[in-house]
C-alpha positions as CSV (number, residue, x, y, z in Angstrom):
1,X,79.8,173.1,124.2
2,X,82.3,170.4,125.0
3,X,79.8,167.9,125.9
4,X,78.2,168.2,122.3
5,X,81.6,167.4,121.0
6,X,82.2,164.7,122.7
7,X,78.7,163.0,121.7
8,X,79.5,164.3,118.4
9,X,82.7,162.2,118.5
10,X,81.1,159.6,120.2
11,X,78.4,159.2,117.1
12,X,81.4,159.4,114.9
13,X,82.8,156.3,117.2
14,X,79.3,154.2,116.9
15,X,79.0,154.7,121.3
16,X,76.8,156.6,123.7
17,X,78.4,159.0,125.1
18,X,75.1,160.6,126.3
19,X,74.7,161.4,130.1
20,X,73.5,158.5,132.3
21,X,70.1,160.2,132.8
22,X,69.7,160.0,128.9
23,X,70.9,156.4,128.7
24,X,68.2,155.1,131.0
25,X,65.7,155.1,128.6
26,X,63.1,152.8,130.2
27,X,59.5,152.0,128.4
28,X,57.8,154.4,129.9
29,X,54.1,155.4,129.6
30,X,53.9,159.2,128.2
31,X,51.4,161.7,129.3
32,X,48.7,162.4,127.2
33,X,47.8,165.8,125.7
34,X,44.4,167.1,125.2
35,X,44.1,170.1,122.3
36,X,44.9,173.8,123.1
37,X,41.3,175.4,123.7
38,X,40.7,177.6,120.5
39,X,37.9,179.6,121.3
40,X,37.5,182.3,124.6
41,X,35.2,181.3,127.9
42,X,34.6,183.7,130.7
43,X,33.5,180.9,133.0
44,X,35.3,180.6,135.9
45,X,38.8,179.3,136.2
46,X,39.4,175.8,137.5
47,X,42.7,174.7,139.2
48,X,43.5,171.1,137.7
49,X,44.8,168.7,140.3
50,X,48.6,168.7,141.7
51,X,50.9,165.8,140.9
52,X,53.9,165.2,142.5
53,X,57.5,164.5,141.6
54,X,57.0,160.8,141.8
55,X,54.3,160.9,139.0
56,X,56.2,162.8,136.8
57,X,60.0,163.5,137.0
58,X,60.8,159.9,136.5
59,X,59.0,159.8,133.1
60,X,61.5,162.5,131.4
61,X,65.4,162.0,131.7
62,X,65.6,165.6,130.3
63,X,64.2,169.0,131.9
64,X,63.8,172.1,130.4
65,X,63.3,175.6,132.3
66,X,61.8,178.6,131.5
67,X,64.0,181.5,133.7
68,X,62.2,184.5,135.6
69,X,59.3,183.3,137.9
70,X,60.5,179.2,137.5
71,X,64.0,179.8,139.5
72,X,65.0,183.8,139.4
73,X,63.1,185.8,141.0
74,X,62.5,189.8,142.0
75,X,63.3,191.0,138.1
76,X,61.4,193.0,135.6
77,X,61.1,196.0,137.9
78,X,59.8,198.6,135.3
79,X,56.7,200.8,135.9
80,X,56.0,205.0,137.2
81,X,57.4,204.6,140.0
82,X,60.6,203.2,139.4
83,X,64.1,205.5,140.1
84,X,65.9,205.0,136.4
85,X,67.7,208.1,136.9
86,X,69.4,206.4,139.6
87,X,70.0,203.3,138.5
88,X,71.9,205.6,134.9
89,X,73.8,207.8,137.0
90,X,75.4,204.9,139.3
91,X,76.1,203.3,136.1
92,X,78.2,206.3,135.0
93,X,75.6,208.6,132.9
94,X,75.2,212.5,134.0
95,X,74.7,214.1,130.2
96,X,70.9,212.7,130.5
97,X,68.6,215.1,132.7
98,X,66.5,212.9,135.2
99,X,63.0,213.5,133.2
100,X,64.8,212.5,129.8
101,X,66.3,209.1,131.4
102,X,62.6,208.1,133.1
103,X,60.7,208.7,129.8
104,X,63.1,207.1,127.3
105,X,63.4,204.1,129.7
106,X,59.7,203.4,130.5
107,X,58.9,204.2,126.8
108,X,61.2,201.5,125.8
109,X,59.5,199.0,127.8
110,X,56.0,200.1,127.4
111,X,56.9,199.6,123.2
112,X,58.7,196.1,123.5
113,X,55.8,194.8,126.3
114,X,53.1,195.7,123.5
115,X,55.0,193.8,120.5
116,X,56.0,191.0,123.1
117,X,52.0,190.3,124.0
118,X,51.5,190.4,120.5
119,X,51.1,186.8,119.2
120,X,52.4,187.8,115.9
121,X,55.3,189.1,116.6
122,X,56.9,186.0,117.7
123,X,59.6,185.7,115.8
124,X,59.7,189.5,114.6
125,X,60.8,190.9,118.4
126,X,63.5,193.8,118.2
127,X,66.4,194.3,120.1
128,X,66.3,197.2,122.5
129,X,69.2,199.4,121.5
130,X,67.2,199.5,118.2
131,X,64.4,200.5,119.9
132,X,66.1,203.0,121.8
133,X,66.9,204.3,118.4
134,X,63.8,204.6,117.3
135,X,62.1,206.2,119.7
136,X,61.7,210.2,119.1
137,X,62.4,210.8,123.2
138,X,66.3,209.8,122.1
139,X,67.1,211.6,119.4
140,X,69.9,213.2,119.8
141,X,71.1,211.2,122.4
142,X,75.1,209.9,121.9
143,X,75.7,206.7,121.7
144,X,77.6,206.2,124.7
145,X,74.2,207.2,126.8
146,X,72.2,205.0,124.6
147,X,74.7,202.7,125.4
148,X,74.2,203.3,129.8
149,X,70.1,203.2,128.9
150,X,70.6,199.7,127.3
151,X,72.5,198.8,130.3
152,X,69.6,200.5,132.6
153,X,67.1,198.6,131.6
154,X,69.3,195.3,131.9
155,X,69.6,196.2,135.4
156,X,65.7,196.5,135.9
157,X,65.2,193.2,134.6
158,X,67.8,191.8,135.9
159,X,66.4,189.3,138.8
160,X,68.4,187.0,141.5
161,X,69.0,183.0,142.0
162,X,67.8,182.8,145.6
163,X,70.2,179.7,147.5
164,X,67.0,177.5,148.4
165,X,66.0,177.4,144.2
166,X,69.8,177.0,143.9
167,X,70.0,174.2,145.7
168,X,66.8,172.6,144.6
169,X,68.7,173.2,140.9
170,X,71.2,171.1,142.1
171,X,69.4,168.0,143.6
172,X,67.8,168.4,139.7
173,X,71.0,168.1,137.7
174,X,72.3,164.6,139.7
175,X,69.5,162.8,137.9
176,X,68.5,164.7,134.9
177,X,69.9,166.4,131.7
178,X,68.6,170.1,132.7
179,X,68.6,173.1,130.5
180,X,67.3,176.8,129.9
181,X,65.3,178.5,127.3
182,X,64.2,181.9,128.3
183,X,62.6,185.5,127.1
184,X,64.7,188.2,127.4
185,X,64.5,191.5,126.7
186,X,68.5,192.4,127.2
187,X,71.9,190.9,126.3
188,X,72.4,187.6,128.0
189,X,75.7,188.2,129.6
190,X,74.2,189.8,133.4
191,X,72.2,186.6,133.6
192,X,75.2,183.8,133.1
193,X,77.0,185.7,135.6
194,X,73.9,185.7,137.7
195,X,74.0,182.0,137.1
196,X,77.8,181.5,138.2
197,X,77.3,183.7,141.1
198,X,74.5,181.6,142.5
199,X,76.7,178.2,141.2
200,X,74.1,176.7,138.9
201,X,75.7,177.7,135.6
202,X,77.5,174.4,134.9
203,X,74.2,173.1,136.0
204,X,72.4,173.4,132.1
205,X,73.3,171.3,129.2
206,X,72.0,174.4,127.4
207,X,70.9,177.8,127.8
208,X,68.6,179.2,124.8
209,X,68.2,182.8,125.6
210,X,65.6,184.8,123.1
211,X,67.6,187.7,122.6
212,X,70.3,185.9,121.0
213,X,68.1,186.4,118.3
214,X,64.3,187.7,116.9
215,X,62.1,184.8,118.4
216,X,60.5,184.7,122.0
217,X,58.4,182.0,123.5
218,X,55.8,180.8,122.3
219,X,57.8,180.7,119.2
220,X,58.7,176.9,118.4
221,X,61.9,178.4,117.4
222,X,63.4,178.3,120.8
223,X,62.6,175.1,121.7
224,X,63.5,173.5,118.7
225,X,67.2,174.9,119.3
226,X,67.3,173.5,122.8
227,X,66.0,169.7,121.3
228,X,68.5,169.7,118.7
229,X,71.7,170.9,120.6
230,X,71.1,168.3,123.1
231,X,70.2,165.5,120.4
232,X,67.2,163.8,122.1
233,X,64.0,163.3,121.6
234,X,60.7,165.5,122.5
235,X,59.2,162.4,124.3
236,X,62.2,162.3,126.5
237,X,61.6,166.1,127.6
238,X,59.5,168.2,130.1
239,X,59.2,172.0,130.3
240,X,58.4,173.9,133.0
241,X,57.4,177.5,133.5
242,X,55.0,179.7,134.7
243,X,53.5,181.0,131.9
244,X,50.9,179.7,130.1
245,X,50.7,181.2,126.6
246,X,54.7,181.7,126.4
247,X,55.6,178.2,128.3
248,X,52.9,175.9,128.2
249,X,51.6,177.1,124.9
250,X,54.7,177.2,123.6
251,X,56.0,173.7,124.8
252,X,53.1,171.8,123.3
253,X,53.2,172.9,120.2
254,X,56.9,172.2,119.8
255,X,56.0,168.1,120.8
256,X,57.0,168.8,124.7
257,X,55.1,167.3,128.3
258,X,54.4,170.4,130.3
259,X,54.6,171.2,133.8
260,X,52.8,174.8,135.0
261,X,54.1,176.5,137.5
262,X,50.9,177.8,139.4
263,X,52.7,180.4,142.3
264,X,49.1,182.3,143.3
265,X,46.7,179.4,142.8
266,X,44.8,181.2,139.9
267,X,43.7,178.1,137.8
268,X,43.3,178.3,134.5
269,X,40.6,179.5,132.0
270,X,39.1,177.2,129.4
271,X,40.6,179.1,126.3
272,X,44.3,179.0,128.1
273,X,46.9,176.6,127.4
274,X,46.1,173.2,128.8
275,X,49.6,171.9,131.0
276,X,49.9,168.2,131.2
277,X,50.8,168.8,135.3
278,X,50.3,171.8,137.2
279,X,52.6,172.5,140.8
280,X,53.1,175.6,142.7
281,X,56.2,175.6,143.0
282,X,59.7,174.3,141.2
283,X,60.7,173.1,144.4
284,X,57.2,170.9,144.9
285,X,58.9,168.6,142.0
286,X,61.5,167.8,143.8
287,X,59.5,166.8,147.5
288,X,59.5,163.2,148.3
């Protein structure tokens, strides 16, 4: 926040104030995008070729993140066999009997994972304490438990900053503008302390988390509020993330270069969104 008053005081002033990555705007030759495949293909999946960080980072004074899967890892741990009893009662709940706690909780996610796959519900996603609310498994529950359930299923998708990604993060933000946008299902607040715990916080010129609001990638929402808090333009910014329809989809059609992040190897099917560079890893962007 203060750096976006000072370059709003610096416009006022007729200067640029903007970060020395962002002032060394060189004429440089942008990638070229080919159209999103519209129609499906079963053939077989192809793996484009790797490019490394020389062939690309230097191209875009300004990089934006996608979260889990990109730099945070081991979250999203929902599913039959996992203990949310526990996880309630070491947050403080006993009213809730075991069986209530596991079915509320997996119902939850099981409802928001099928409106969150659905394309149309981009900018229509819920909150989950309303969707707590709304599901006939809680009635009756008080408030203070739905309360503790919200904060259950924060801690399931709750991941960690390992120190290696941490310190790749760093290397990042001495030579480029760097930023988040990222899906969430829960309240933002365990994930900046993640951040400060791990020491990469101050790293982001901005953080755009989804449930801030009713829009999740792919919506263009998202990165539109990242572009204009920062004041720059698309050609000077690449995304990267690991997911094709929500990050690379999502990317390109806001104007945005697009790195995949391609952990298993699993290439990429015809009628998939087409990344302008594909890696395995974040770190393999930043190997010289």
């Amino acid at each position: 926040m203060i750096a976006l008053r000072e370059a709003e005081c610096c416009a006022l002033a007729g200067t640029d104030c903007r970060p020395p990555a962002l002032r060394r705007r060189a004429s440089r030759p942008q990638l070229k995008r080919d159209p999103l495949g519209s129609t499906r293909d079963d053939k077989p999946r192809s793996t484009p070729t790797r490019v490394l960080a020389t062939d690309i980072l230097p191209r875009f004074p300004v990089v934006l993140l996608d979260m889990n899967g990109t730099f945070l890892f081991g979250g999203d741990r929902f599913g039959p066999n996992q203990d949310y009893a526990s996880t309630y009662r070491a947050l403080g709940g006993s009213r809730l009997a075991t069986d209530v706690v596991q079915t509320i909780i997996q119902t939850c996610f099981d409802t928001l994972e099928v409106i969150y796959n659905d394309p149309t519900r981009s900018d229509s996603f819920p909150q989950v304490v309303d969707t707590l609310r709304a599901l006939p498994a809680a009635r009756g529950v008080p408030p203070a438990d739905l309360a503790l359930l919200e904060r259950v299923i924060a801690q399931h998708e709750l991941g960690r900053v390992p120190d290696d990604y941490a310190v790749s993060l760093q290397k990042l933000a001495r030579s480029h503008v760097l930023g988040v946008i990222a899906n969430l299902l829960s309240r933002k607040d365990p994930w900046l302390q993640e951040f400060y715990r791990a020491g990469v916080l101050d790293l982001f010129a901005v953080t755009v988390f989804s449930s801030d609001g009713s829009s999740v990638k792919p919506s263009r929402k998202l990165f539109d509020k990242a572009i204009s808090a920062l004041g720059v333009p698309r050609s000077d910014v690449v995304f990267v993330g690991d997911n094709l329809r929500c990050d690379i989809g999502g990317a390109a059609g806001a104007g945005l270069a697009t790195v995949w992040i391609d952990r298993h190897g699993r290439g990429r099917a015809a009628h998939e969104p087409k990344p302008d560079v594909v890696v395995s890893d974040l770190r393999e962007l930043l190997d010289n």
